[in-house]
C-alpha positions as CSV (number, residue, x, y, z in Angstrom):
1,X,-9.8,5.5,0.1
2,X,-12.7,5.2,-2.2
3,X,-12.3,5.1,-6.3
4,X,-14.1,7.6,-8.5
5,X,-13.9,6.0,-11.6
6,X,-15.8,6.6,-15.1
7,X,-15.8,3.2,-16.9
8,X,-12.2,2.3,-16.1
9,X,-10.5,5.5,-15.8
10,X,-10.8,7.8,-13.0
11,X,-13.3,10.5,-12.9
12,X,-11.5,14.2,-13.4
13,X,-12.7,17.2,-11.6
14,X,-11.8,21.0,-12.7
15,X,-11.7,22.9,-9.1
16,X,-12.2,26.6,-9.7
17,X,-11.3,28.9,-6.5
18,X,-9.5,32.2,-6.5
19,X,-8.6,31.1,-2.4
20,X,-5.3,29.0,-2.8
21,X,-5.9,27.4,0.0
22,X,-9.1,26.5,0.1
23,X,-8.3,24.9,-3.3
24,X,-5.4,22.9,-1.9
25,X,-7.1,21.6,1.1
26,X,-10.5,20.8,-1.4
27,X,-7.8,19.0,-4.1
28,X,-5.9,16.8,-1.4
29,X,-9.1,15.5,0.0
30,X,-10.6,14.5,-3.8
31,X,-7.3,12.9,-5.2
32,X,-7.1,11.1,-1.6
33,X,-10.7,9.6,-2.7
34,X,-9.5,8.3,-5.8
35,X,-10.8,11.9,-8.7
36,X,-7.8,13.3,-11.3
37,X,-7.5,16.7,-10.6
38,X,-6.8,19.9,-11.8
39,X,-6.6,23.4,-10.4
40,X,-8.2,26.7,-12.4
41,X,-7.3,30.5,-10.5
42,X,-10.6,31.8,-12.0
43,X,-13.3,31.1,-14.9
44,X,-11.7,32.8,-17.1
45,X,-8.7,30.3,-16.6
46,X,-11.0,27.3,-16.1
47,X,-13.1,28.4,-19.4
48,X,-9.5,28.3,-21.3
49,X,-8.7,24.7,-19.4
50,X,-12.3,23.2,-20.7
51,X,-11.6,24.5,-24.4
52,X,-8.3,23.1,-24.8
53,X,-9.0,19.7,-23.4
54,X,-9.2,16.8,-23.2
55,X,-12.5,17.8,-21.0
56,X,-13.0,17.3,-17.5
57,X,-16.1,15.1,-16.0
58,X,-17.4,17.6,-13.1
59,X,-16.4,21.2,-13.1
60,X,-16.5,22.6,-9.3
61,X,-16.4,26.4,-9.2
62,X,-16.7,28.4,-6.3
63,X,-19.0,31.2,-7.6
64,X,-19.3,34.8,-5.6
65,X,-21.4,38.0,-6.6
66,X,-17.8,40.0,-6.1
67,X,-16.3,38.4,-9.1
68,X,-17.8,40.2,-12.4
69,X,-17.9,38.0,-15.2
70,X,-18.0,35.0,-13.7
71,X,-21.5,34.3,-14.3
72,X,-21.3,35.3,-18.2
73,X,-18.4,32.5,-18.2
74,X,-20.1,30.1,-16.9
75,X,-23.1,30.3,-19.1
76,X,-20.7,30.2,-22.3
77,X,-18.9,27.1,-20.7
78,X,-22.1,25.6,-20.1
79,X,-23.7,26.7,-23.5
80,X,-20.6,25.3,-25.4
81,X,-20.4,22.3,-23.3
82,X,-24.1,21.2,-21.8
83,X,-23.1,17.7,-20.8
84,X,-20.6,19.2,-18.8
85,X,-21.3,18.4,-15.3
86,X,-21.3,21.4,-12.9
87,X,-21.4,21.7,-9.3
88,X,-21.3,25.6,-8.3
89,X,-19.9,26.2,-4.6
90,X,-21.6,28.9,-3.1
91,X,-21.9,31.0,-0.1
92,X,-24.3,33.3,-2.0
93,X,-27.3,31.4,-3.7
94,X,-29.0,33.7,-5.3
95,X,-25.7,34.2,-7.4
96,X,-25.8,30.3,-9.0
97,X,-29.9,31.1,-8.9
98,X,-29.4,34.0,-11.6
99,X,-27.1,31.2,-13.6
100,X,-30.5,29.6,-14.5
101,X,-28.5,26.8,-14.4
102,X,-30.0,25.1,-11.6
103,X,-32.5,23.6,-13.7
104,X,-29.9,21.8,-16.0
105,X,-30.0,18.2,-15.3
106,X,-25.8,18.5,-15.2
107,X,-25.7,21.4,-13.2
108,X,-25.9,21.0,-8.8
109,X,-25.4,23.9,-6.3
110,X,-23.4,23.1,-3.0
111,X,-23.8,26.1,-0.5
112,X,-20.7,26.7,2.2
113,X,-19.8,25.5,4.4
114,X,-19.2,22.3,2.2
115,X,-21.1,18.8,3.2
116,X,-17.6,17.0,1.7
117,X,-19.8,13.9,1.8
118,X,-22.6,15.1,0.1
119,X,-20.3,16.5,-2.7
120,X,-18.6,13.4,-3.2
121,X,-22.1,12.1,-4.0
122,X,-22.5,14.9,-6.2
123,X,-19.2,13.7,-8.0
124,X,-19.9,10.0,-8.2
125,X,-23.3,10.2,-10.0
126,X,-23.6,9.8,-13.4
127,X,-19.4,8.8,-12.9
């Protein structure tokens, strides 16, 4: 078990999936690496989590062209919040692409099936 760690606390991560299981599976393996977690249904849910604090380090969001709204969230979380850091899971590129996120220093887009490695990378820098 490694430690994700900010300073000397550990780092938290905000998982967004509307999948339950996918979400369980994806929260067991982070807390098992040492990240605080917390689970958000949907953005709309995750957007209310972020507002009412305290703020978490990464926000990982699954992100799908079949969910409307979803992308207008995003951009609010991210315009309210810019040093949040975002990772956007995707099976559907083009839909973190119309984000114009991907240009933001904090934001990174994963695409499915998930390198757990590489997003544990994704996680640790800047932690």
């Amino acid at each position: 078990m490694q430690t994700a760690a900010v300073g000397e606390r550990p780092v938290s991560v905000l998982v967004v999936d509307g999948e339950p299981k996918t979400a369980t599976v994806l929260v067991k393996l982070l807390r098992v690496d040492g990240f605080v977690v917390e689970v958000a249904a949907d953005a709309a849910a995750a957007e209310a989590r972020v507002e009412r604090g305290p703020r978490p380090d990464v926000l990982v969001m699954d992100v799908s062209p079949a969910r409307a709204g979803e992308v207008e969230t995003l951009r609010r979380i991210h315009a309210r919040h810019p040093t949040l850091r975002l990772v956007l899971v995707t099976a559907h590129p083009q839909v973190a692409e119309r984000l114009a996120l991907g240009a933001a220093p904090a934001c990174r887009i994963v695409t499915k099936p998930i390198d757990y490695t590489g997003l544990l990378r994704l996680l640790e820098v800047g932690a």
